[in-house]
C-alpha positions in Angstrom: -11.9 -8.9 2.7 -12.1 -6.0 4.7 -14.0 -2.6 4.8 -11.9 -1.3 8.1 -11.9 2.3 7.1 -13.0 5.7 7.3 -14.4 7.6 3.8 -13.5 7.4 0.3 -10.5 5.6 0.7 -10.1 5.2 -3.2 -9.6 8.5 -3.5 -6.1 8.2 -1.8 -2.5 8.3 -3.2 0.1 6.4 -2.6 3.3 8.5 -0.8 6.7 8.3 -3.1 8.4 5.3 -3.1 11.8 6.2 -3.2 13.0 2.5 -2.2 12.4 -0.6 -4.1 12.9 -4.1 -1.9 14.2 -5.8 -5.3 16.6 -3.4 -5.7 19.3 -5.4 -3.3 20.6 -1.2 -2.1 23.9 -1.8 -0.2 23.2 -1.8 3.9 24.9 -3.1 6.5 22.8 -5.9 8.0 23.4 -6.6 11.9 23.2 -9.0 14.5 19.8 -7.8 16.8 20.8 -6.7 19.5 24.3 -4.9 18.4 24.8 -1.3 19.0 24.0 0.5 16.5 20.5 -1.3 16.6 17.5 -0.8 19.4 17.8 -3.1 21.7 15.1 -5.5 21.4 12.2 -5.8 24.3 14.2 -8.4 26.7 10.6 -8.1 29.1 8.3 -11.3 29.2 5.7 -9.0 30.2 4.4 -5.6 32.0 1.7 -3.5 33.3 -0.3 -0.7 31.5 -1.6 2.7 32.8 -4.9 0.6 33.4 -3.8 -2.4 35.1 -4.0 -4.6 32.1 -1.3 -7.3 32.0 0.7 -7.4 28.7 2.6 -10.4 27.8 5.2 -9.7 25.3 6.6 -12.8 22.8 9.5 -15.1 24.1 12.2 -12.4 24.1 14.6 -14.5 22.9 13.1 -15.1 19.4 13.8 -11.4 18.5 10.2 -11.1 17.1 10.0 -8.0 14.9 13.8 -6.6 15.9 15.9 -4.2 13.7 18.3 -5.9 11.4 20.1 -3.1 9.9 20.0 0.9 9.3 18.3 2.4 6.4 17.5 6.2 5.6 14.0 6.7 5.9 11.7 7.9 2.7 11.7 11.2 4.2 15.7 11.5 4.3 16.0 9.7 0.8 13.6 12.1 -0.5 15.6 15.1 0.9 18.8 13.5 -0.6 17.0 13.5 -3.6 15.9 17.2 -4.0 19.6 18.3 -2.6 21.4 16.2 -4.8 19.4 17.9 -8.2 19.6 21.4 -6.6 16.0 21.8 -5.6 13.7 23.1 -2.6 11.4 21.2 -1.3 8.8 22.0 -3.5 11.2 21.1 -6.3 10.4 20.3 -9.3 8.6 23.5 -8.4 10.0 26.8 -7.8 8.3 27.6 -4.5 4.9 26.8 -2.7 2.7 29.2 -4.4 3.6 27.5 -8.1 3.5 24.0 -6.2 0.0 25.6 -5.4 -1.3 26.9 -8.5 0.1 23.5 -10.6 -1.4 21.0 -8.0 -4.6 23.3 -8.5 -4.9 23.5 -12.3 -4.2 19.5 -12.6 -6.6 18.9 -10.2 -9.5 21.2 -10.7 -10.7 18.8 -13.9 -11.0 22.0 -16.4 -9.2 20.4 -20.2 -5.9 20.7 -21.6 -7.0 23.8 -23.7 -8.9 26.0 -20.9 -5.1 25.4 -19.2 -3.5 26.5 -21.9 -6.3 29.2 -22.3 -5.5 30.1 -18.6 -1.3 30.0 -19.4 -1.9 32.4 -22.3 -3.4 35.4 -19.9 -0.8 38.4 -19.7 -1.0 38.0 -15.7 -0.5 34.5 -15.3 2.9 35.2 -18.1 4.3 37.6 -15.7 4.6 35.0 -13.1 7.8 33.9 -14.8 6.2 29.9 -14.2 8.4 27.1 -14.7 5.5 25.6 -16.9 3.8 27.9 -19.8 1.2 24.8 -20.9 -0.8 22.0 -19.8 1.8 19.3 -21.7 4.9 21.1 -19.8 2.7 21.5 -16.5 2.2 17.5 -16.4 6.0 17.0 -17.7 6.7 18.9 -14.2 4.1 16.7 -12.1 5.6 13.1 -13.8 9.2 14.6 -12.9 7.1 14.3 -8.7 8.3 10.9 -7.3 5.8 8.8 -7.8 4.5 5.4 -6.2 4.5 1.6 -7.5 4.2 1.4 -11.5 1.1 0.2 -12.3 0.7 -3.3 -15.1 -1.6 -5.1 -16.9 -2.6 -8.9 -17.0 -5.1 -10.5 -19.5 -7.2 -12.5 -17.9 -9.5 -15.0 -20.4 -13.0 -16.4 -19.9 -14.3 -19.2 -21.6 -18.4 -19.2 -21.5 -20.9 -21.5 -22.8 -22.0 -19.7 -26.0 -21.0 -21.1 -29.6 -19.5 -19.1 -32.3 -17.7 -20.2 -35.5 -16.8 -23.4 -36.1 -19.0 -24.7 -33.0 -16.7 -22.8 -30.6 -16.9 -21.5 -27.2 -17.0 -17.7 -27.5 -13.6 -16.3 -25.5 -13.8 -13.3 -23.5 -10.5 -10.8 -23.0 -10.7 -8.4 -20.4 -7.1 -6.6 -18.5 -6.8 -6.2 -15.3 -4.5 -3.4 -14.3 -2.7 -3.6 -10.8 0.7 -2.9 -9.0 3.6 -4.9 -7.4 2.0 -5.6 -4.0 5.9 -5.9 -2.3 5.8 -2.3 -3.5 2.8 -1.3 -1.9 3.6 -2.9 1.5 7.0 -1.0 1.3 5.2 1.3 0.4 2.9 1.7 3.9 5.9 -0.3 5.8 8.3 2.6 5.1 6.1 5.5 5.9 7.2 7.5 8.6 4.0 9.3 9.2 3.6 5.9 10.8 6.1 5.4 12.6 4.1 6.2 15.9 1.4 3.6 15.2 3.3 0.7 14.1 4.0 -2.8 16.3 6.0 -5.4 14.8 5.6 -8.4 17.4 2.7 -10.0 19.0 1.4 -9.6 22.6 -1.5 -11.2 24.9 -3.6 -8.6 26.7 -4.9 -10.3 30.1 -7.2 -8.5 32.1 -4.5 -9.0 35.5 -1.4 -11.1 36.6 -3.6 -14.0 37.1 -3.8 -14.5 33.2 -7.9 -15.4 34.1 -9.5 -13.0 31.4 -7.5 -12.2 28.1 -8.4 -9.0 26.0 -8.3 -9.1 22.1 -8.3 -5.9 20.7 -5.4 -5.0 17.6 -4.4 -7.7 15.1 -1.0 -8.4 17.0 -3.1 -9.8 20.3 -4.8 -12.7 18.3 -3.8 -16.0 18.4 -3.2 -16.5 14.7 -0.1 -14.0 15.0 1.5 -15.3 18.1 1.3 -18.7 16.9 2.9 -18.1 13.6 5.8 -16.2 15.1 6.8 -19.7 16.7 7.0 -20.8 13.3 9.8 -18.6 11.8 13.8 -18.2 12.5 14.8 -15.6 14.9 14.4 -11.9 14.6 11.4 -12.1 11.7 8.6 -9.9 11.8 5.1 -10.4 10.6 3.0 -8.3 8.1 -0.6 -9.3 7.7 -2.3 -8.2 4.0 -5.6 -6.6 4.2 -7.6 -6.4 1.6 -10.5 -4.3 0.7 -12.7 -4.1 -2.5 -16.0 -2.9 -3.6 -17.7 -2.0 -7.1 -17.9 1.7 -7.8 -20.2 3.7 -9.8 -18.4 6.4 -12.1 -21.2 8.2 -12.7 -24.6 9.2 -10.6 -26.7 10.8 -13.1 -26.0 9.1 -16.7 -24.1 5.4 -18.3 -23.4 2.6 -16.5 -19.5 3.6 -16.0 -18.4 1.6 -13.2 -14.9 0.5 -11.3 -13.8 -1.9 -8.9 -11.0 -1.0 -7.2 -8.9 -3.3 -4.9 -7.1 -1.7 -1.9 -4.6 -3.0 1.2 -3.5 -2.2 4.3 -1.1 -3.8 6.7 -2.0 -5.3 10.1 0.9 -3.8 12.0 -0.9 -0.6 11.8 -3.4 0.4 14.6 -7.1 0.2 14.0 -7.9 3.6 14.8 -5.3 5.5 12.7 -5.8 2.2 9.6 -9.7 3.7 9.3 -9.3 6.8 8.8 -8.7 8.1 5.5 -6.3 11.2 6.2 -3.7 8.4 7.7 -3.1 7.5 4.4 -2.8 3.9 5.5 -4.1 2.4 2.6 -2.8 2.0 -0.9 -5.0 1.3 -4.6 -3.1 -1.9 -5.3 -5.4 -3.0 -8.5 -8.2 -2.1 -10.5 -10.5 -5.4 -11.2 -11.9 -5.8 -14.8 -15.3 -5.0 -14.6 -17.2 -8.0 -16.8 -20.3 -8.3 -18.8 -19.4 -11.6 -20.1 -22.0 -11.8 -23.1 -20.0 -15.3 -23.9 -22.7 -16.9 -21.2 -26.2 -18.4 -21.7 -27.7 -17.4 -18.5 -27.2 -15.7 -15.0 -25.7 -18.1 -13.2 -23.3 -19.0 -16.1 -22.2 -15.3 -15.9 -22.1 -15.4 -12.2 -19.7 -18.1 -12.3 -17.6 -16.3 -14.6 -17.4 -13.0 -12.4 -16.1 -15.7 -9.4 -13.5 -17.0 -12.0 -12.4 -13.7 -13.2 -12.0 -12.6 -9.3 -10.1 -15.3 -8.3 -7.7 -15.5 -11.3 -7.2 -11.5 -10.5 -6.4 -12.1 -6.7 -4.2 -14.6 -7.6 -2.0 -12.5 -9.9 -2.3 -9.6 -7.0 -0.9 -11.8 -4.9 1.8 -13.7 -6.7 4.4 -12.2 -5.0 3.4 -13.2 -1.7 3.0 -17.0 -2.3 7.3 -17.2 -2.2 7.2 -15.3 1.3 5.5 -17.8 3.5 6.7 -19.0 7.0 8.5 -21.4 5.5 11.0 -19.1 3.1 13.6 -16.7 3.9 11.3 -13.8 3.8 12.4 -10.8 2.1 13.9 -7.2 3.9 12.3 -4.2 4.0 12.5 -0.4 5.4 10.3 0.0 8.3 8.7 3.3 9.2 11.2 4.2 11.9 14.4 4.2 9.8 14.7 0.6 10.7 15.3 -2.9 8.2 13.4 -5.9 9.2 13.3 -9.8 7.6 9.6 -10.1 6.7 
C-alpha cells in the first residue's frame, strides 16, 4: 500500500470515461516506428541540464512506443457534445446554469429546500433547463460519468454456534469498480500528458556509470528488469494502491468508511501527490465489519484480514490475466497515443 499523496484524496472524482478498453473500438494498429506514429527514442543514453547520465532501455525493444492513433478523451468528449447539439457546458445551457446546478447539488441542503429554492418567482424567470431537484439530477446523470460502480458479497464464517450447532455466517458487500477502467481512466487523461513516462531509464550520477540515482518508479530495477521480460513495443503500468479507514462523522455514531484508491506509476511523484492532479481514482469501498459471528478479538481480527484479502482479490481480478506472460491488453494513453499494456 501506499499513502503517496497530498490531502483528502477521497474526496476526488473520477474525469469521464468516454472509452472503454473492452469495447474492441475500430483503430488502426501500426508497426512502431511507421509514420504516422512518434518515432520511438533510438538513444542508448544522454545528458541532462545537470550532468546526470540517463540511460534509456535497449532501443530496440520499443519499450512503451505508440502502437496506433486514438482521439483523446478531450476530443471524444467534444465529438460528443457536437454530435447532440450542445456547448460545452451541455447538458447545461451555459456556465452560469452549469454554476447554479453544480452548486445546488453540491451545497448538501434536501430535495425539498431545492425544490423550495426552484419555486421562487426569480429563480422561475431564469427560464432553467431544470424546475426541481429530480429533473436537476436527471440533467447531472445525463454528465458523462466515470467507471460503473458493482457489488460483491463477500461471506465470513466465525466461531460462534447458532441453530442446529452451526457456525454463525456473516454477509457483508463490498462495492467497487472495473479497475481496467480506472487505469484507462488515469492512462487516458490528458491533463497528464506532460507528466507521463512509459519506459524505464537508469539515472547515474556521470558517464562513468560509478554512482546510480533512484528517484521516480521508472529508474528502479524492478521495472527495467521486467521490460526484458515482455515482446517488443509493451509498456509497463504499475498499480498503486492506497487505503485507510475513515470516520463519517466527528461529533456523533460510529459511521465509518474505508475507501480503497489507485494510482499509476507512470505518473510523476510530484504531480501523483497532489490532490488537484487528479491522479488518483476511488476504485472500491471496503465493507466495514463488526463480525459479531466471533468469540474473541483475535477471532475477529482474523476475520477483518480474511475479508481484506478476499476484497483485494476481487479488486484485482482483472489484472491477474495481464501479467508479463499474456498478451496484455491496449489502451488510450494520455497523449492521443494506443499502447499494448
Amino acid at each position: 500500500m501506499d499513502a503517496d499523496f497530498e490531502g483528502d484524496v477521497f474526496d476526488a472524482e473520477p474525469l469521464p470515461l468516454l472509452y472503454d478498453a473492452a469495447d474492441g473500438d475500430d483503430y488502426e494498429v501500426q508497426e512502431a516506428g511507421s509514420a504516422d506514429l512518434p518515432s520511438p527514442d533510438t538513444s542508448t543514453s544522454s545528458t541532462d541540464c545537470e550532468g546526470t547520465h540517463i540511460e534509456n532501455f535497449d532501443p530496440s525493444k520499443c519499450a512503451g512506443a505508440a502502437i496506433g492513433r486514438h482521439p483523446s478523451v478531450f476530443e471524444q468528449h467534444a465529438d460528443r457534445l457536437k454530435a447532440l447539439e450542445q456547448g460545452i457546458w451541455g447538458p447545461f445551457k451555459n456556465e452560469e446554469e452549469w454554476g447554479l446546478g453544480k452548486w445546488l447539488a453540491t451545497c448538501g441542503v434536501s430535495q425539498n429546500k431545492i425544490n423550495t429554492f426552484m419555486k421562487l418567482p426569480i429563480v422561475q424567470g431564469l427560464n432553467l433547463s431544470f424546475d426541481s431537484a429530480r429533473t436537476l439530477l436527471k440533467t447531472v446523470d445525463a454528465l458523462p460519468s466515470g467507471p460503473e460502480w458493482q457489488t460483491f458479497d463477500v461471506q465470513v464464517k466465525g466461531d460462534k454456534l447458532g441453530e442446529k450447532s452451526t457456525p454463525l455466517v456473516e454477509s457483508y458487500e463490498l462495492y467497487y469498480r472495473n479497475i481496467l477502467e480506472c487505469v484507462q481512466d488515469i492512462l487516458g487523461d490528458p491533463t497528464l500528458k506532460e507528466h507521463m513516462q512509459f519506459s524505464p531509464t537508469k539515472i547515474w550520477s556521470d558517464t562513468t556509470k560509478t554512482n546510480r540515482f533512484y528517484s521516480e518508479m521508472w529508474t528502479g530495477n524492478w521495472w527495467w528488469e521486467t521490460q526484458t521480460r515482455l515482446p517488443n513495443s509493451s509498456t509497463i503500468v504499475p498499480i498503486i494502491f492506497a487505503t485507510d479507514k475513515t470516520n463519517l462523522s466527528l461529533f456523533a455514531g460510529d459511521k465509518v468508511a474505508w475507501p480503497v484508491c489507485m494510482t499509476i506509476g507512470n505518473i510523476a511523484k510530484d504531480v501523483r501527490r497532489k490532490l488537484s492532479s487528479r491522479a488518483w481514482r476511488l476504485v472500491a469501498y471496503l465493507p466495514v465489519a463488526k463480525l459479531d459471528c466471533f468469540r474473541t478479538d483475535e477471532g475477529r481480527r482474523t476475520g477483518n484480514y480474511e475479508i481484506y484479502h478476499e476484497c483485494m482479490r476481487q479488486i484485482c481480478d482483472p489484472l491477474y490475466s495481464l501479467g508479463p506472460e499474456s498478451e496484455g491488453t491496449t489502451m488510450i494513453c494520455s497523449d492521443g497515443n494506443i499502447r499494448r499494456i
